[in-house]
TORDREN-674192 format. One record per residue (C-alpha): z negated, x, y. Coordinates in steps of 0.02 Angstrom, whole numbers, plus 50000, padded with zeros to 5 digits. Example, Ala and Ser with C-alpha at 12.3 -4.5 7.8 and 13.67 -1.06 7.14 Angstrom:
496105061549775 496435068449947 
***
This chain:
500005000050000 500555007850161 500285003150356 502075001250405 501615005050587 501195023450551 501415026850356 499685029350348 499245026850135 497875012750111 497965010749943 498825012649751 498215009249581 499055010749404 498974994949288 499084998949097 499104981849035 499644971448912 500964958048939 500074943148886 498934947449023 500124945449162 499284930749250 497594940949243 498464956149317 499404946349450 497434941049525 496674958349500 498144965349600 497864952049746 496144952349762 496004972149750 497384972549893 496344957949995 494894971349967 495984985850038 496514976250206 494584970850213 495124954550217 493854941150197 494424926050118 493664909850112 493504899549966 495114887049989 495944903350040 495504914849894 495784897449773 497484897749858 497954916049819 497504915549639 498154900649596 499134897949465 500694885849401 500524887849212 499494899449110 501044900248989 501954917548985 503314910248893 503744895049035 503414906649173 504884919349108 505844906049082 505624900449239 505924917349315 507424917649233 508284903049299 507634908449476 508954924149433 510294911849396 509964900849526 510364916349664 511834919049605 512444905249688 513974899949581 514124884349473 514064893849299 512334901949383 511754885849424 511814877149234 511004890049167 509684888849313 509464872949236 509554876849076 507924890549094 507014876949209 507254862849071 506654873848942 505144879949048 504654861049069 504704857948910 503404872948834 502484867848998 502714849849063 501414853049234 502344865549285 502814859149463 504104875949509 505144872149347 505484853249434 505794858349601 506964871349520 507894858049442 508004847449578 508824862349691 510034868049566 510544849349553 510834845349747 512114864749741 513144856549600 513014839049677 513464845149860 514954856449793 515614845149729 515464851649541 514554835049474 514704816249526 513534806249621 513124794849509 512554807849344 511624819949472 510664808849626 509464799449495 509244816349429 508804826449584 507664809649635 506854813549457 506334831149453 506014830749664 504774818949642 503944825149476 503764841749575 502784832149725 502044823149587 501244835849501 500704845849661 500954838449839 500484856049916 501684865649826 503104874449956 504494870749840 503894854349789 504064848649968 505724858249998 506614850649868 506064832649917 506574835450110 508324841350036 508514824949971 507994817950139 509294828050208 510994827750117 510544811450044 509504797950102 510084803150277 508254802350330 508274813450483 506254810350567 505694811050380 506604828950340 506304836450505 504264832850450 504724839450281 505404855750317 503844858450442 502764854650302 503534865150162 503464879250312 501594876850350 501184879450158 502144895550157 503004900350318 503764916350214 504954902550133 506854909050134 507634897150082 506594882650169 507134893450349 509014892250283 508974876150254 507974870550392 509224878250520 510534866950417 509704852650459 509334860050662 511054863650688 511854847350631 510694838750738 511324849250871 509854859350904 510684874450927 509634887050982 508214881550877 509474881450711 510004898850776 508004907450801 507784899250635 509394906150514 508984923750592 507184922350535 507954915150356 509054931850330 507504942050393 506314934050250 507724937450124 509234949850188 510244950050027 510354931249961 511794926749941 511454908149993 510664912150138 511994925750225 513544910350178 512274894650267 511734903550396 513284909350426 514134891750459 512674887250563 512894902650678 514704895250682 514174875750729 513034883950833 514614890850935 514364909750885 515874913950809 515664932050809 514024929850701 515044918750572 516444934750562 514984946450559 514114936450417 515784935250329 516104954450325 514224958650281 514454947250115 516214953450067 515624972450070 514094966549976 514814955449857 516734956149859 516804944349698 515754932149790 516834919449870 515784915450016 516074929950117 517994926850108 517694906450134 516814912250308 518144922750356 519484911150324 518554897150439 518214911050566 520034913550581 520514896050582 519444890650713 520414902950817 521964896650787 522254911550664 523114899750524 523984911850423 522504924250407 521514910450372 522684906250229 522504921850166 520674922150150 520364906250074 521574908549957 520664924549907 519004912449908 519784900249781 520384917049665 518614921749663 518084904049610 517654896349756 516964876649751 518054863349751 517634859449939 518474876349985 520064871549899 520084856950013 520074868750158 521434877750097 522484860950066 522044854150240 522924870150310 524414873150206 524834854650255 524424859750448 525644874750468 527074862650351 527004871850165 526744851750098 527154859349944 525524867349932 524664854549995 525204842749885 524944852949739 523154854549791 523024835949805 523754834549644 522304844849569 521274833049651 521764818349584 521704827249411 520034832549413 519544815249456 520554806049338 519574817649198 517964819149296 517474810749438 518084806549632 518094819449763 518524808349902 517774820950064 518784833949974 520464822549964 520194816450124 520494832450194 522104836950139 522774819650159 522244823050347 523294840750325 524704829250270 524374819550405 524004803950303 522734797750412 522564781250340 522284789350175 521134801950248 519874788850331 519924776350175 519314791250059 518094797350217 517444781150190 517124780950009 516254796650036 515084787850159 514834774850025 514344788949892 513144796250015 514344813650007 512914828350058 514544837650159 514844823250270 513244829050360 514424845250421 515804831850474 515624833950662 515984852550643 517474850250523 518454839350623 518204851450776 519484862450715 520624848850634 521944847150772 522374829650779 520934823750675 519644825950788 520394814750922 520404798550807 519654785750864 518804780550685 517754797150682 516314793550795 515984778450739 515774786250575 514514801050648 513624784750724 513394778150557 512724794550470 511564794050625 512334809950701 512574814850859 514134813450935 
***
């Protein structure tokens, strides 16, 4: 343990333990580093830092490794997430993390676009509320709920006391900051969405899921530069990653930049990008006049929902490339009626959507999410 201020050594000690007594080591280490600060805790406080979700070393792995899977970020990481969380629950049915696990990897596969509304909403409203459930004062527990709140119920008083909550149990929460600025920016609190995604990639520099949201909200938040930055940052980190080359390629469209744009989505969807960025890509090809291309991405589409289910925001899009605008607001609207988490980013979307933006029928929608316009 070392004072960061002047590198002054406060304390180190070697644990020769064995593994079954993880749990047991985990407290010594706390309280004997409490001791070294000479901090004094009281008793909810020191109850607090040794408590514990599960005495079972065989859920907690598991549960550590579907956190693994989780940050990966991709929709292969994100079933096995599930997978490890379902079988943690199982060995250990109390174990509230192993819920709100569930419930997070559910609303990325849900808002992607990579499951249907119907199989995954009672799903995340299952495990969200066994998490709060189990333990009310539980950070993730909390967070997962107020996601739900969020991209789904459209409950915008109720997440905004949410997030505050899940930051008052543990204001070192990441992903709670990322998410949180989501939610700040779309409300069009910009400079509070911006203090908080800067404090999100300070908590946790190298997550993937935090450097590709906070980007876009440094973008809605009318700092281009920051999105571009962002961008570059994850595609010399993670090259295989496809947000890095998603952010560039909106970056460069919102400057009027279509054919690099192009270019970097395209390289987005090679790296197996979500369906939604697809639709990005279709929108634009149908913008510059390679309908071709746009239609064949429309075509894929309509094939993946014949054989899976709709992706109406997603189709909506390129119809609007095409400009089918008709088309574009009658899927929009089926969206709406699915409760589509993405249509909370609408506003944003549209503003660099030439000709889409200016139609009449959008605000009204906004209005209806309970945006503002």
């Amino acid at each position: 343990l070392v004072n960061a201020a002047d590198g002054y050594h406060l304390w180190s000690e070697r644990y020769d333990r064995e593994l079954q007594d993880i749990f047991d080591i985990q407290d010594e280490i706390s309280l004997a580093i409490v001791g070294a600060l000479k901090v004094k805790l009281l008793g909810e406080e020191k109850a607090a830092v040794l408590k514990r979700y599960t005495e079972n070393t065989e859920a907690y792995e598991l549960y550590l490794r579907g956190r693994f899977h989780y940050s990966k970020w991709t929709e292969e990481g994100m079933k096995r997430a599930i997978e490890f969380f379902k079988q943690a629950s199982s060995i250990e049915p109390r174990f509230a993390p192993a819920y709100a696990g569930l419930a997070n990897a559910y609303v990325f596969l849900l808002f992607y676009g990579f499951t249907s509304h119907a199989e995954s909403l009672p799903l995340i409203q299952t495990a969200a509320a066994k998490a709060v459930e189990i333990d009310a004062n539980l950070a993730e527990s909390q967070f997962a709920m107020t996601r739900m709140k969020v991209f789904y119920e459209w409950d915008w008083q109720g997440a905004d006391r949410g997030f505050r909550r899940t930051l008052a149990i543990n204001p070192n929460h990441a992903e709670a900051h990322e998410q949180y600025a989501n939610y700040l920016v779309v409300m069009g609190r910009a400079s509070e969405a911006i203090a908080i995604g800067r404090r999100a990639l300070e908590l946790d520099p190298l997550s993937l899921n935090a450097n590709l949201n906070v980007g876009f909200v440094f973008w809605a938040a009318g700092r281009s530069d920051l999105l571009r930055e962002q961008g570059e940052k994850l595609i010399e980190s993670s090259p295989n990653f496809f947000g890095g080359h998603w952010q560039i390629g909106v970056e460069r469209w919102a400057a009027g930049q279509y054919d690099q744009a192009i270019a970097a989505l395209e390289t987005s969807v090679a790296c197996g990008a979500a369906p939604m960025v697809l639709a990005y890509l279709g929108y634009l090809y149908g913008l510059v006049g390679r309908r071709d291309k746009a239609q064949k991405a429309l075509d894929q589409f309509q094939e993946f929902s014949a054989q899976h289910h709709l992706l109406p925001f997603e189709m909506a899009m390129v119809n609007a490339g095409l400009g089918e605008m008709d088309r574009a607001f009658e899927l929009l609207e089926t969206a709406y009626e699915q409760r589509a988490g993405i249509l909370i980013w609408l506003k944003y979307i549209a503003a660099i959507m030439p000709g889409f933006r200016d139609e009449p029928r959008l605000a009204p929608l906004l209005q209806r999410i309970g945006l503002p316009a």
